[in-house]
C-alpha positions as a printed Julia matrix, in Angstrom:
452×3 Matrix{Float64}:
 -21.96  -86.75  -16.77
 -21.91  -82.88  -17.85
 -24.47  -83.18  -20.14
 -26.68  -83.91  -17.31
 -24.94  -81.73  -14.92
 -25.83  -79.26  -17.88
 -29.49  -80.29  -17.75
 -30.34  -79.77  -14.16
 -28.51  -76.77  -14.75
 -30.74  -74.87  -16.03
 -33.91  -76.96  -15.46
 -35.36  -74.64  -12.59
 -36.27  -71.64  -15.7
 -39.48  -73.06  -17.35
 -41.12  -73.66  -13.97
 -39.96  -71.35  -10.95
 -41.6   -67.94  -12.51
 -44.7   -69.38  -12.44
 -44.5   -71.58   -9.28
 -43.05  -68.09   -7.68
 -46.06  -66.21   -8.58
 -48.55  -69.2    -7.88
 -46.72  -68.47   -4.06
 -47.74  -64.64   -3.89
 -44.01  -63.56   -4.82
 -42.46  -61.72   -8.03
 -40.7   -63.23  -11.4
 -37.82  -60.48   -9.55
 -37.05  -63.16   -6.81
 -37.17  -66.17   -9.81
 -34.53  -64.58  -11.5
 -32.48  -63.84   -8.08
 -33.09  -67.22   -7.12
 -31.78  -68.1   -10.38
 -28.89  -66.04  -10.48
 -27.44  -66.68   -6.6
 -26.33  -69.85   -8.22
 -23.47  -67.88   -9.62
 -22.68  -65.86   -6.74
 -22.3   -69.36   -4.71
 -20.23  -70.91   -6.5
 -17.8   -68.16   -7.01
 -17.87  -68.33   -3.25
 -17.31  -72.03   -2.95
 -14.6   -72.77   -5.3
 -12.22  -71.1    -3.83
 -13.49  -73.54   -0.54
 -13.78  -76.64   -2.75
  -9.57  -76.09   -3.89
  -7.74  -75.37   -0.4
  -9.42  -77.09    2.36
 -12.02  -79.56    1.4
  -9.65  -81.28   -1.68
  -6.85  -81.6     0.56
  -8.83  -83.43    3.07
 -10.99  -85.69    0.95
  -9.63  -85.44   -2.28
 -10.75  -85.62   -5.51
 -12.72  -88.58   -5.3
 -14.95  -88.17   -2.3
 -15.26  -85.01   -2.92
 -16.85  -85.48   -6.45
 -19.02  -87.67   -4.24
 -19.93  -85.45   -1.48
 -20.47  -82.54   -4.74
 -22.78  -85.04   -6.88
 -24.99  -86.54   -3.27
 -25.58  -82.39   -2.1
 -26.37  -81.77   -6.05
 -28.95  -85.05   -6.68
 -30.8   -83.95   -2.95
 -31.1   -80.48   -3.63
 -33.34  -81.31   -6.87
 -35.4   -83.64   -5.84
 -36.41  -81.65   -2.9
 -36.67  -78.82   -5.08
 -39.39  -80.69   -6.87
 -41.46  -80.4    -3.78
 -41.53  -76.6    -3.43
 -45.13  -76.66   -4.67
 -46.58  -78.31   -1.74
 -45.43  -74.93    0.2
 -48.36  -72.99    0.22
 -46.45  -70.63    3.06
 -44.76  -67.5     0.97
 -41.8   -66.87    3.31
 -41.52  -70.86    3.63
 -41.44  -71.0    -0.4
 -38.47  -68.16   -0.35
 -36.42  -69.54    2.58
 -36.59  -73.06    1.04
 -35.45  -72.12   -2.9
 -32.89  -70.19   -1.89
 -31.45  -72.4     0.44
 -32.29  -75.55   -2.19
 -30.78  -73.24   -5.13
 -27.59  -72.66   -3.08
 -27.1   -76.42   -1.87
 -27.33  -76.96   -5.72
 -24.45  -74.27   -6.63
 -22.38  -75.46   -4.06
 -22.5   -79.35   -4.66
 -22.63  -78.62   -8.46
 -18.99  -76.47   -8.2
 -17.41  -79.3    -6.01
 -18.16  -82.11   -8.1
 -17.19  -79.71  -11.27
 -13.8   -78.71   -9.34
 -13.0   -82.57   -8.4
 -14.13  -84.15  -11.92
 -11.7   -81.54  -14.09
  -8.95  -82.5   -11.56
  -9.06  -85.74  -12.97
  -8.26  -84.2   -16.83
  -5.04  -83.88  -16.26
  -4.32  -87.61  -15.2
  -6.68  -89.32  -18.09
  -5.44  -86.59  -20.55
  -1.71  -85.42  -20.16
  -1.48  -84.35  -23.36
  -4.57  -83.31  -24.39
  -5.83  -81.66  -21.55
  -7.53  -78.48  -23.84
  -9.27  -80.44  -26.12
 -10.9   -82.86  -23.21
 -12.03  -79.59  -21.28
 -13.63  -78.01  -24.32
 -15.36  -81.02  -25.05
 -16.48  -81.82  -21.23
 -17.6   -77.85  -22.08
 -19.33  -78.49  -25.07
 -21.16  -81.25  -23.33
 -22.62  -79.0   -20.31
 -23.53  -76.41  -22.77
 -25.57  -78.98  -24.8
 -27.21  -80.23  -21.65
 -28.19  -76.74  -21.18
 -30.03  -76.27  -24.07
 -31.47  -79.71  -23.75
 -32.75  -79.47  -20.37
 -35.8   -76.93  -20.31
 -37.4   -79.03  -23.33
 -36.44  -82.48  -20.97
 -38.25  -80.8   -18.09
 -41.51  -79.6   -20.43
 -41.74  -83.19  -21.93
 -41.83  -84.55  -18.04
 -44.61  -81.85  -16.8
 -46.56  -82.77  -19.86
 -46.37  -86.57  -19.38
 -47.86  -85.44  -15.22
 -50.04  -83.29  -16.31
 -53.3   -84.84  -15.07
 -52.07  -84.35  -11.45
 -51.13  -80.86  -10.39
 -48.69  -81.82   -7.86
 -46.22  -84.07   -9.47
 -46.2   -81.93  -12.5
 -44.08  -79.6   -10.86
 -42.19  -82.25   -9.14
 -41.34  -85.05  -11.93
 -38.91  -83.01  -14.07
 -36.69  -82.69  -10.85
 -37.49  -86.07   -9.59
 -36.51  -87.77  -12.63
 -33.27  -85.47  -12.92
 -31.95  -86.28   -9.53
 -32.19  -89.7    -9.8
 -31.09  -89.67  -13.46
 -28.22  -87.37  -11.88
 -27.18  -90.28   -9.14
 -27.37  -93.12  -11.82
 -24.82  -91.66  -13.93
 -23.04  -90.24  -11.3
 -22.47  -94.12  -10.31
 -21.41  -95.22  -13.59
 -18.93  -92.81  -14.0
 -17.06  -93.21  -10.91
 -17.14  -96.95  -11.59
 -15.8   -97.41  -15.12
 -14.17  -93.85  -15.28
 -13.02  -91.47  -12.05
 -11.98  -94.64   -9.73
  -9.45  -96.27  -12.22
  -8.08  -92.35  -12.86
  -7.63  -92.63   -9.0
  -5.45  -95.7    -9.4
  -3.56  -93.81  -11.82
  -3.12  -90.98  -10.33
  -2.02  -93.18   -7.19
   0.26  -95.01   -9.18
   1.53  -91.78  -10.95
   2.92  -90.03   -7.53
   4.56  -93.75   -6.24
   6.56  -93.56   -9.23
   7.99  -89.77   -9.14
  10.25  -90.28   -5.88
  11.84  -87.14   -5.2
  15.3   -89.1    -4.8
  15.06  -90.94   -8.07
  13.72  -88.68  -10.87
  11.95  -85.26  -11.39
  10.67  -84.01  -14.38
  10.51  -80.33  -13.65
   9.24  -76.87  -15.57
  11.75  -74.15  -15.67
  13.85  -71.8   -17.87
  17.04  -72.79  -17.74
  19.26  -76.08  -17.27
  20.35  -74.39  -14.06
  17.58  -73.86  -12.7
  16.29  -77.81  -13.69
  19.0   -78.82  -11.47
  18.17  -76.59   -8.35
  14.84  -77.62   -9.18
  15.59  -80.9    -8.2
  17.37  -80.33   -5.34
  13.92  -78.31   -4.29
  11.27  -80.87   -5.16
  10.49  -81.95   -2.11
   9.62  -78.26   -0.96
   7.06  -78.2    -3.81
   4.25  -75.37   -3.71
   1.36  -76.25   -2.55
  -1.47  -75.78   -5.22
  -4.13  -73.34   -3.34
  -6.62  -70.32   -5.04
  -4.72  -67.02   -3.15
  -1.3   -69.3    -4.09
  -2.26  -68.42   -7.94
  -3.62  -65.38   -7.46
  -0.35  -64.13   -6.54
   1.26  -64.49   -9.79
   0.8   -61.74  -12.12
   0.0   -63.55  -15.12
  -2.14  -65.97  -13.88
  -4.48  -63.08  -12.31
  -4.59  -61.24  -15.55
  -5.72  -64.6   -17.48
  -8.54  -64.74  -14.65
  -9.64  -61.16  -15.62
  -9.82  -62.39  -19.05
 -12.51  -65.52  -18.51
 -14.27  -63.23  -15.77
 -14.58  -60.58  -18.79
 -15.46  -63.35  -21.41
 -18.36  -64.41  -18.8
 -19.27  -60.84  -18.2
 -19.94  -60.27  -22.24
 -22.24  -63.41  -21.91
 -24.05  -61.84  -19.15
 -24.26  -58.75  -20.87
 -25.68  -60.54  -23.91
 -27.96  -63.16  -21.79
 -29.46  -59.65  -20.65
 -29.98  -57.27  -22.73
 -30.24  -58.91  -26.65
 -33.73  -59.53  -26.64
 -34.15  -55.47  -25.69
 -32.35  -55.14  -28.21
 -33.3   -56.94  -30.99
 -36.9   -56.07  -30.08
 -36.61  -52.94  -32.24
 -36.94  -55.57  -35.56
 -40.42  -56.91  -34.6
 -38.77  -60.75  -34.82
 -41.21  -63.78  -34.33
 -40.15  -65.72  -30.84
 -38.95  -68.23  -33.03
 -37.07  -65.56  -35.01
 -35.72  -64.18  -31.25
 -34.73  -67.66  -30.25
 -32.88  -68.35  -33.69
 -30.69  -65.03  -32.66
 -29.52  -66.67  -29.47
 -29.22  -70.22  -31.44
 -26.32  -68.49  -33.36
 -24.45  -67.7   -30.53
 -24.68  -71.11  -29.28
 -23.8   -72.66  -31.92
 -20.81  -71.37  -32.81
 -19.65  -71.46  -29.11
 -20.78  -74.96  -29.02
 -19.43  -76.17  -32.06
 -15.65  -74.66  -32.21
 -15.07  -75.41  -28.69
 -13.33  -78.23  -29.24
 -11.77  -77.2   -32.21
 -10.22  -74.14  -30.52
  -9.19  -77.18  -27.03
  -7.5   -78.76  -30.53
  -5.55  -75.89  -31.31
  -4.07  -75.11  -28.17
  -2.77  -78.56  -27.46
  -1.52  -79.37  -31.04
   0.16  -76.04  -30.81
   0.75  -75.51  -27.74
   0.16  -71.72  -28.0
  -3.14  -71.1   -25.75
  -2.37  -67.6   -25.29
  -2.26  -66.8   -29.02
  -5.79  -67.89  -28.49
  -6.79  -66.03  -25.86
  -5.43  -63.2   -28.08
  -7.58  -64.24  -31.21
 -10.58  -64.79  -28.92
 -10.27  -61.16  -27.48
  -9.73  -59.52  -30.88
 -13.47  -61.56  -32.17
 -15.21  -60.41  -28.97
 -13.76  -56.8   -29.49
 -14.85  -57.34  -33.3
 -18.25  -58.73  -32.42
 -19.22  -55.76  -30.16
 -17.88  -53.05  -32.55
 -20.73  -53.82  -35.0
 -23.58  -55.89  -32.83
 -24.8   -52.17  -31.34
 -22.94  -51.09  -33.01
 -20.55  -49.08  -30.32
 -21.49  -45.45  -30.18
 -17.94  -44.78  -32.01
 -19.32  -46.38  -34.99
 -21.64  -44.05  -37.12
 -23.69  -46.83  -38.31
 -27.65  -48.01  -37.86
 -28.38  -51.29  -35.72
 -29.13  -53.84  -38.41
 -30.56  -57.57  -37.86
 -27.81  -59.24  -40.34
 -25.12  -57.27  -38.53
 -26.3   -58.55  -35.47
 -26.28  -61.85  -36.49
 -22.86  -62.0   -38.26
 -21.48  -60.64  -34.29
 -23.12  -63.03  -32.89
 -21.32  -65.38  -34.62
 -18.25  -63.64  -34.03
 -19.01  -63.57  -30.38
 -19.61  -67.17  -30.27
 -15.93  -67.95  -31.75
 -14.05  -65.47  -29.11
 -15.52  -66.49  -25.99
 -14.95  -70.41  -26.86
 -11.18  -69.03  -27.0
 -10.96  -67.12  -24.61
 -12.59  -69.93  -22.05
 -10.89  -73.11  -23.38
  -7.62  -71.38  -24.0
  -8.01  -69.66  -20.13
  -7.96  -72.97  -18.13
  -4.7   -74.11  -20.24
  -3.08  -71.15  -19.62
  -3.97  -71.08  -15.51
  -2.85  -74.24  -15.85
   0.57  -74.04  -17.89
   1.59  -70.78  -15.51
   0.8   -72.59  -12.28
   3.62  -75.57  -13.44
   5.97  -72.64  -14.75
   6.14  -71.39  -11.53
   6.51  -74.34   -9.62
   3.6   -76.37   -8.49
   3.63  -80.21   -8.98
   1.78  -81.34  -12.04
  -0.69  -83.28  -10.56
  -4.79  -83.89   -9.92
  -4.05  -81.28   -7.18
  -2.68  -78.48   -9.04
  -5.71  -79.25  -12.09
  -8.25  -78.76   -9.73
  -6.84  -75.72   -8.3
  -6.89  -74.24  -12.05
 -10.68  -75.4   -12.64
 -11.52  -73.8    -9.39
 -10.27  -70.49  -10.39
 -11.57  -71.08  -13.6
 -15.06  -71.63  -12.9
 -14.99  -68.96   -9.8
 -13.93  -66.38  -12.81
 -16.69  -67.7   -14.98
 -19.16  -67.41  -11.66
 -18.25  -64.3   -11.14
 -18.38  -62.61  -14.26
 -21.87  -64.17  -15.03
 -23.08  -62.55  -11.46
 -21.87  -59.15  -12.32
 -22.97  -59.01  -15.84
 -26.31  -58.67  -15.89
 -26.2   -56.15  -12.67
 -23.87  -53.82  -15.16
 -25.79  -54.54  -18.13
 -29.24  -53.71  -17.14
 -27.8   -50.2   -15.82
 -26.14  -49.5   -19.24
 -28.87  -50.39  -21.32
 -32.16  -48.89  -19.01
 -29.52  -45.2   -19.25
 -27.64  -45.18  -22.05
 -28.52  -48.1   -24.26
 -26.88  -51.15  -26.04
 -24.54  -48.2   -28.36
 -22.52  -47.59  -25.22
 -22.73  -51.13  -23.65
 -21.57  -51.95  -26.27
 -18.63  -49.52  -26.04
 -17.84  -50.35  -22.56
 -17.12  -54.31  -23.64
 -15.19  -53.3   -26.29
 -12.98  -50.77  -23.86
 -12.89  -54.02  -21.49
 -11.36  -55.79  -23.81
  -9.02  -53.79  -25.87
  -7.84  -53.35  -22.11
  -7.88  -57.06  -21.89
  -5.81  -57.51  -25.08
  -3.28  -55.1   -23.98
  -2.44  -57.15  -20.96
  -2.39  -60.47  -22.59
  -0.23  -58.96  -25.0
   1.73  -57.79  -22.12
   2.34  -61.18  -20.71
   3.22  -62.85  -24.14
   6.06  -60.29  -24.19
   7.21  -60.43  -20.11
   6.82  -64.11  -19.37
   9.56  -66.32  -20.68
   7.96  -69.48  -22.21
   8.02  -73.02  -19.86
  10.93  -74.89  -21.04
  10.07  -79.13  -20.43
  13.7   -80.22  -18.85
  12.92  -84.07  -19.97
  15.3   -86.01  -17.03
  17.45  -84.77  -14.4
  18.79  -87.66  -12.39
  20.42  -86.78   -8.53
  23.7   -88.46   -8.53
  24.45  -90.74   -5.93
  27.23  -90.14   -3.56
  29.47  -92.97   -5.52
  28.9   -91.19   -8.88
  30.33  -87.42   -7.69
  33.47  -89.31   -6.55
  36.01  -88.3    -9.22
  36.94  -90.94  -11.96
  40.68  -90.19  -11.65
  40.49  -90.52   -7.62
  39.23  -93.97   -8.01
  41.85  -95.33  -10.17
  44.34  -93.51   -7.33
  43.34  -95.7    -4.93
């Protein structure tokens, strides 16, 4: 299901340039087009995990995501029988944002689910669901070429076919997977909170045995899982910072490394190997680093690792201004590689830790409180990958990639310091297994019964 989330993704950047100029308007409002995706759904997930969760939950509201996702492509395909300019603009734009917003509900309510299929290997089944969209990124541009190809004869339904073929692709799979997956999850999860009756049993996240047994007593006033709820913890905000600043390096990189590199006089195969590294290694340790934090259960020792290879990786890929050496292609490379491995650990390592914090301080560990975490997750990643480019187009167009690069590596070691700061401060969740609330009969005292 991500892989093809992944797909239509990014399948409007082969064809809207040239459909936009076709229309009398610039590659300038392609790229916006392109980029307000981001901007919407850092603006909808806080939406999608307070108000519209709580009154369809997850399950309809993966629906209601996936049906606004499916229609916006396939109408998008049409776009080309618009031969009105301001009709072309009015229509992608509102067709682009209809896309972000479905996309980021269906994301938010699907990730919910993680937490019920995979208790206790939540990490590694996010990196991998991860892995999967990132690999249906890749793969969708060349999807969408092999479709305009196969329509070429007829000028209309070239343009259209790659997003016909995706949306209804998009609504097969989208079937299949609530069938055999996401509706027995919801009988689980069902299932899961008839069993945990406050009066019964609570299994409860705290630091001390005392506080277990207040904890109890306080279950039924349970926080209710909700974005401005999480932002209000300290530690939680700083590991949003973190995957907004991870997502902000990849915009800075998406940006400005083929200016960059330019100064080498690569072959565009040469240019598109560069960018190949980066993917790779994100792609492939992803699940390795979802591995590490739930065998280990340290995810903020990888958020630590993950900052130090993104502050090693932009040391040496401008190198910084600090650094009194010449940009060279195999140091570029070998950062690239090193940038790849930090942000998969940083990003994989961030939704565990939202996650871990949000139970430590007291909201029920449930689909609820998962979905919550995703949402702030995927606004941070949203937001950082709108901002990016704005910041890294100034840098490089006055000062070049030397001091970009400087600035992400000040970011970071700033970062670091704070995570760092939060391993010290924040006691570590203690799991209280069992705590059961005695019954009236059982606080009677032994030696009082045999009284009487």
């Amino acid at each position: 299901m991500t892989f093809i989330a992944g797909a239509v993704y990014s399948l409007q950047a082969p064809f809207l340039p040239a459909e936009a100029e076709k229309k009398g308007t610039s590659t300038t409002f392609a790229g916006f087009v392109l980029g307000i995706y981001e901007l919407t759904g850092f603006i909808v997930c806080p939406l999608v995990s307070g108000r519209l969760l709580r009154k369809l939950g997850s399950f309809k509201s993966f629906h209601f995501g996936i049906l606004t996702t499916g229609i916006a492509i396939l109408l998008f395909g049409f776009l080309n029988r618009l031969n009105n300019t301001i009709a072309f603009i009015l229509c992608a734009l509102t067709l682009r944002v209809l896309e972000a917003a479905g996309a980021s509900t269906s994301f938010v309510s699907s990730y919910g689910f993680l937490n019920v299929a995979f208790p206790n290997s939540l990490a590694t089944a996010f990196a991998v669901m991860e892995t999967m969209f990132a690999v249906g990124m890749a793969t969708g541009p060349p999807m969408g070429e092999v479709l305009y190809q196969l329509a070429m004869g007829s000028e209309n339904w070239s343009f259209t076919l790659p997003f016909l073929t995706m949306g209804l692709v998009l609504f097969a799979t989208a079937i299949v997977t609530s069938t055999i997956f996401l509706r027995p999850m919801l009988h689980m999860e069902e299932s899961k909170s008839e069993q945990l009756i406050p009066n019964d049993i609570a299994i409860v996240n705290c630091n001390t045995m005392e506080n277990a047994c207040a904890g109890v007593d306080e279950i039924e006033n349970k926080k209710i899982p909700g974005f401005s709820n999480f932002l209000r913890i300290p530690s939680i905000f700083v590991f949003y910072i973190t995957v907004m600043g991870a997502s902000m390096c990849l915009g800075f990189t998406t940006c400005t490394l083929e200016p960059h590199i330019r100064q080498f006089n690569l072959a565009p195969l040469q240019t598109g190997g560069m960018f190949l590294i980066f993917g790779s290694f994100y792609a492939g340790t992803a699940s390795i680093w979802g591995f590490i934090c739930d065998r280990f259960n340290k995810p903020i020792f990888v958020s630590i690792t993950g900052c130090l290879l993104i502050i090693v990786a932009f040391t040496f890929m401008g190198p910084c201004s600090l650094i009194p050496l010449q940009p060279s292609l195999q140091l570029t490379g070998i950062s690239l590689a090193f940038f790849g491995l930090g942000i998969a650990a940083v990003y994989f390592s961030g939704f565990l830790l939202i996650m871990n914090e949000a139970r430590r301080n007291g909201f029920p560990d449930n689909g609820a409180t998962s979905s919550c975490a995703s949402a702030l997750w995927l606004s941070a990643m949203h937001l950082g990958c709108f901002i990016g480019p704005i910041f890294a187009g100034y840098l490089f167009d006055n000062y070049g990639f030397g001091v970009e690069s400087l600035f992400l590596v000040a970011l970071f070691t700033f970062i670091l310091i704070l995570l760092i700061l939060v391993l010290s401060l924040v006691p570590q969740a203690q799991q209280i297994e069992v705590c059961i609330k005695p019954t009236p009969e059982e606080k009677t005292p032994l030696l009082k019964e045999l009284s009487t």
